[in-house]
N, C-alpha and C positions, 0 to 999 in steps of 0.2 A: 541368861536373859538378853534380848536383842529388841532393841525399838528403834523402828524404821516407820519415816523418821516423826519427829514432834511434831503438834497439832498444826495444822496448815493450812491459810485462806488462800486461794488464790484470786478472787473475786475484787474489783478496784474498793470497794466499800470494807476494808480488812479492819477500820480501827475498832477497838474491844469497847468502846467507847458509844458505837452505833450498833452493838449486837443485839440481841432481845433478852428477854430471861432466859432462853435456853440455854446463850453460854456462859449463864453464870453457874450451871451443873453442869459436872462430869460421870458421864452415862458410860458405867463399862459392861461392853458386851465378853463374854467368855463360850470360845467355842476352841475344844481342843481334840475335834475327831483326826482320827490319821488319816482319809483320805477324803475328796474332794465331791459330796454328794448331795441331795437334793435341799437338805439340812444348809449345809454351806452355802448352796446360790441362795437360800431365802434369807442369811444371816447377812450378806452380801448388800442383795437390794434395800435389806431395812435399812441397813449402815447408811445408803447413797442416799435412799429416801431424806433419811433425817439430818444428815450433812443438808441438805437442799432446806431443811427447815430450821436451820444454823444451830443443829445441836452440837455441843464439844464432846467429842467421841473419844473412848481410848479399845480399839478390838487385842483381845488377850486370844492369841493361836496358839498352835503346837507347831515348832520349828518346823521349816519344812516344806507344810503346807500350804495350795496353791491359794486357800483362800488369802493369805500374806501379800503377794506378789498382786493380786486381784484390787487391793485393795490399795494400796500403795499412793493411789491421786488421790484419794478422798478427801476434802477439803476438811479443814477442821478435826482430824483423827490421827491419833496416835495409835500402831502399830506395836505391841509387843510381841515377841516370840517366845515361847518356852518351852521348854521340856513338855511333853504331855503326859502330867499327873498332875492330881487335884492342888496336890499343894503348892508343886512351883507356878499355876496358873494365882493361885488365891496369895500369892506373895504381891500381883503384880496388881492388886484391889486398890489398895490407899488412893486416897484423896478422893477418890471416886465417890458422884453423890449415891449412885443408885448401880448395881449391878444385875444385867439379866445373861441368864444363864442360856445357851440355846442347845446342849444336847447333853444325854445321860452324864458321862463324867463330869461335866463342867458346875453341875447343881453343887455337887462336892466340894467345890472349887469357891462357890460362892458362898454355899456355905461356911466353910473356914471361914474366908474372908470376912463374914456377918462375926461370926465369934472373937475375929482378933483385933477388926477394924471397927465392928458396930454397922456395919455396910447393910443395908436394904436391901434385898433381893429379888429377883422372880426367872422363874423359869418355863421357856417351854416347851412341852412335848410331842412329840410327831410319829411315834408312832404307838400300835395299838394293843400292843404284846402284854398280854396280862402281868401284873407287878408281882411278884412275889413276895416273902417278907426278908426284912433288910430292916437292921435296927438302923442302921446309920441311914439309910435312905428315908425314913418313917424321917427321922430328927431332921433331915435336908429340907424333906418336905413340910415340916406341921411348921415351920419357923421362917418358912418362906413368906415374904408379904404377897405373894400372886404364885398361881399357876394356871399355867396355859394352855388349852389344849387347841391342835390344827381342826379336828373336830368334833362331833356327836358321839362319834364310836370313840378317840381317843377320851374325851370326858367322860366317856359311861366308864372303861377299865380302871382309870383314877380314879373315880366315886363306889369303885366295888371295893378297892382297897383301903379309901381312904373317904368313906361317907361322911364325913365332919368337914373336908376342905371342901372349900371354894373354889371351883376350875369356870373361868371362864374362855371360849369358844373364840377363836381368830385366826380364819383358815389364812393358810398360804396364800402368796399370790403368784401369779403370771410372771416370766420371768422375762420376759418382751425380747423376747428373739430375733434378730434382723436378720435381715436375707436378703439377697439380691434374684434377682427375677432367674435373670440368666445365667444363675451360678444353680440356681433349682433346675431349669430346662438342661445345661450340660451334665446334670445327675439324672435326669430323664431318660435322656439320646443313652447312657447307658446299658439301656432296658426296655430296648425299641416294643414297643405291644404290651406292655405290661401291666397287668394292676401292681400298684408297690402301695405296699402294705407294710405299712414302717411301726417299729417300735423304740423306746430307747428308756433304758433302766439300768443298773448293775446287773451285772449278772453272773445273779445269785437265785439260785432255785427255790432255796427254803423262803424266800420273800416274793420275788418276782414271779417264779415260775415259770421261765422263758420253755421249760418243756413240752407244757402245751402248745405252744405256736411251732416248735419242731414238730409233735406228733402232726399236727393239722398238716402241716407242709408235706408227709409223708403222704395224709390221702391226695392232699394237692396235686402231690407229682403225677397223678393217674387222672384224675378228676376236672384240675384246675390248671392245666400248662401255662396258663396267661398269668399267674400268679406268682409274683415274688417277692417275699418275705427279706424287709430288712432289718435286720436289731445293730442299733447302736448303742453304745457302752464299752465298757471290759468291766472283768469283775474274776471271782475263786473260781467258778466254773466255769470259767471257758473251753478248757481241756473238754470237761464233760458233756459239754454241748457241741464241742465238735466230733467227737465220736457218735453220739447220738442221731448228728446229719449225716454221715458217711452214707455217700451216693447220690446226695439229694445235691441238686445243684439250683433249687427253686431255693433258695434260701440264705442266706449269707450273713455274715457276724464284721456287721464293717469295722468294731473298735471305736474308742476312742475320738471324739472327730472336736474340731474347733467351730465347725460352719455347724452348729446345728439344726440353725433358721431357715440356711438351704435345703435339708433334708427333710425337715419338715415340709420347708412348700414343695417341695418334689414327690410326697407319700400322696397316695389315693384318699388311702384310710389308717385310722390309728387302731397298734392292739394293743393293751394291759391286762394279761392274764396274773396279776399278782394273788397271793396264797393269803399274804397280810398285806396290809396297805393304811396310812394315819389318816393319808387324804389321797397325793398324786398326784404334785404340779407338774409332773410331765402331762399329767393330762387337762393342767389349766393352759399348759400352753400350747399342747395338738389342739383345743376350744378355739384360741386365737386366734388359729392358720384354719379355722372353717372344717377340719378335720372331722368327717364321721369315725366315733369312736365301736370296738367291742371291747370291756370290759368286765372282768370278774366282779362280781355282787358282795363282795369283802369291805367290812374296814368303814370309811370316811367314802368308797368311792360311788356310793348310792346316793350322798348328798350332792354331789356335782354332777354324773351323768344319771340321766331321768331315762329311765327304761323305756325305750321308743319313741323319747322327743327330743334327746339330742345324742344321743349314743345306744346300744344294745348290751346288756347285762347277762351273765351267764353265771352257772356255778364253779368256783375255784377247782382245774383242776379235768374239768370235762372238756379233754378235748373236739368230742364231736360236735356237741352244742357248738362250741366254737369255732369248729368250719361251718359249722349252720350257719351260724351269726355272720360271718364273715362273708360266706357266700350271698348275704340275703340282701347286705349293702354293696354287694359288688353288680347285683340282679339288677337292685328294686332302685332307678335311679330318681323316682318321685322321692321316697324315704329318705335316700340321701343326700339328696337336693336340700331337701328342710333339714335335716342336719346341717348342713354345712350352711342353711343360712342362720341358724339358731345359735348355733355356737360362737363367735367371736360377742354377741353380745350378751351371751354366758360368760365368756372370760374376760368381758369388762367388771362385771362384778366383782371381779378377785383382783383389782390395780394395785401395783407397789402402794400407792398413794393413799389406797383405801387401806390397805394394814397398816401402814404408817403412822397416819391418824389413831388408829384406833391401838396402834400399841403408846401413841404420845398421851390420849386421854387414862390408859392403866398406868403409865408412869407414874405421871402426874395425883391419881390417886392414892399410890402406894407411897408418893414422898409426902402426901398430906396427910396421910396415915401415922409414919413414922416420924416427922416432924410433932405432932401432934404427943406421940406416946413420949417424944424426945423431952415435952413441954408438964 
């Protein structure tokens, strides 16, 4: 186990003496995915958020991981690392007033910790994949003081499994992307005449489904020469998706990027052909940047894009629908005009600051809950 480093103000107001009630709790968040994905940036922003509303934080990762290294200024937060399994994450519980779990393994994690330590917990879940049964997951869950779903569709699959809990609903937010103007125009000049048509997910088929947007690219290449398809990411199928494009040169797999805010303001339009999907704060943040979306009609993503008022819906999976779609906001520039002006103040609704709040008002619940059962 590795903590980097103890909790730290940097702010001139540091005495413990001038802090509120929130730092007299210690809020441990538990998140131990191996790698670095949409889960992590929102486990991320809540942490910064709540540092800003002078909570004492301790985040419990899996060595390694960049969310660690991400997190490292955070004023007021202790860093722990550990192995990634449930139990060396749940050794590092104690003292902690309240524990929220933020992704499948880590509920484990917290649960332990409830059993050894007496620790409160909640957990939430992001995405939509029917539960199956799981004696130990059933005992994770029925003992948890909260469960959270990002949204509708994730609530409805935990109330088919578990019709007796309580899920309440608090989507993701926005992951406030910067970007500089003309770090988007020199990603432009690369693609002199072009619609760019940007995506960015893992990629991974059996979720994402980056395969339709290749197929489409294939009528593209005949159809639509003006047209180039960017996916950013990495992910298992990479390989698979670059055999897939062999020949096409409308299309490309940028990898990995750090600027993501420049590639955003440098796309036309946004695509999300995912298969499942919880919510899709890639597409709270393509909302931000004014971005006309096409999206698959899966999942959480019909709560946030509205079928012809701020994006276009299709069936998971069809690719021609989806050069329809795509082709119809590359046509029809009234439609996508109101798109892009509908949107950023779509992706105000979803502000760090408004989940924030609303994960501090379930805290605070769940410790008056258990203070209460404690009395």
């Amino acid at each position: 186990m590795r903590r980097v480093p103890p909790w730290r103000d940097t702010s001139e107001s540091a005495g413990m003496d001038e802090l509120p009630l929130n730092s007299n709790l210690l809020l441990c968040h538990i998140n131990i995915a191996q790698g670095f994905r949409g889960g992590e940036r929102q486990t991320e922003l809540l942490v910064r958020e709540l540092s800003a509303h002078r909570w004492r934080q301790r985040l419990v990762v899996r060595a390694g991981n960049p969310l660690a290294q991400r997190c490292a200024d955070i004023p007021l937060l202790e860093v722990v690392e550990v192995a990634g399994n449930p139990l060396a994450a749940a050794i590092a519980v104690p003292r902690a007033s309240l524990v929220h779990a933020h992704e499948a393994r880590s509920i484990y994690a917290a649960w332990l910790g409830s059993l050894l330590h007496d620790v409160p917990y909640l957990f939430t879940r992001r995405v939509d994949n029917p539960l199956r049964a799981s004696r130990f997951r059933d005992a994770a869950y029925r003992r948890s003081g909260g469960i959270v779903a990002v949204s509708r569709a994730v609530a409805g699959e935990i109330s088919k499994r578990y019709p007796g809990i309580e899920c309440r609903i608090l989507p993701d937010a926005t992951t406030r992307l910067g970007h500089e103007t003309g770090a988007s125009e020199l990603i432009r000049r690369r693609y002199p005449g072009k619609t760019l048509i940007g995506h960015a997910g893992a990629l991974e088929q059996q979720q994402k489904g980056q395969l339709t947007i290749i197929q489409a690219a294939r009528i593209a290449a005949i159809e639509r020469p003006d047209w180039q398809f960017l996916l950013l990411g990495k992910g298992r199928d990479e390989t698979r998706f670059r055999a897939a494009m062999q020949g096409l040169a409308n299309i490309e797999l940028v990898g990995q990027v750090d600027n993501v805010g420049d590639w955003f303001g440098a796309f036309d339009l946004f695509v999300f052909p995912s298969l499942h999907e919880g919510l899709g704060s890639s597409l709270l943040d393509a909302m931000s940047f004014g971005l006309p979306i096409v999206a698959s009609r899966v999942g959480g993503i019909p709560e946030i894009v509205e079928d012809g008022v701020n994006g276009l819906l299709i069936e998971p999976g069809d690719a021609d629908a989806f050069y329809k779609a795509v082709a119809r906001l590359a046509d029809d520039a009234a439609l996508s005009g109101a798109m892009r002006a509908a949107n950023p103040a779509r992706a105000a609704e979803f502000s760090p600051a408004r989940m924030a709040a609303a994960y501090e008002a379930t805290y605070r619940e769940i410790l008056r809950k258990a203070n209460g059962r404690a009395r």
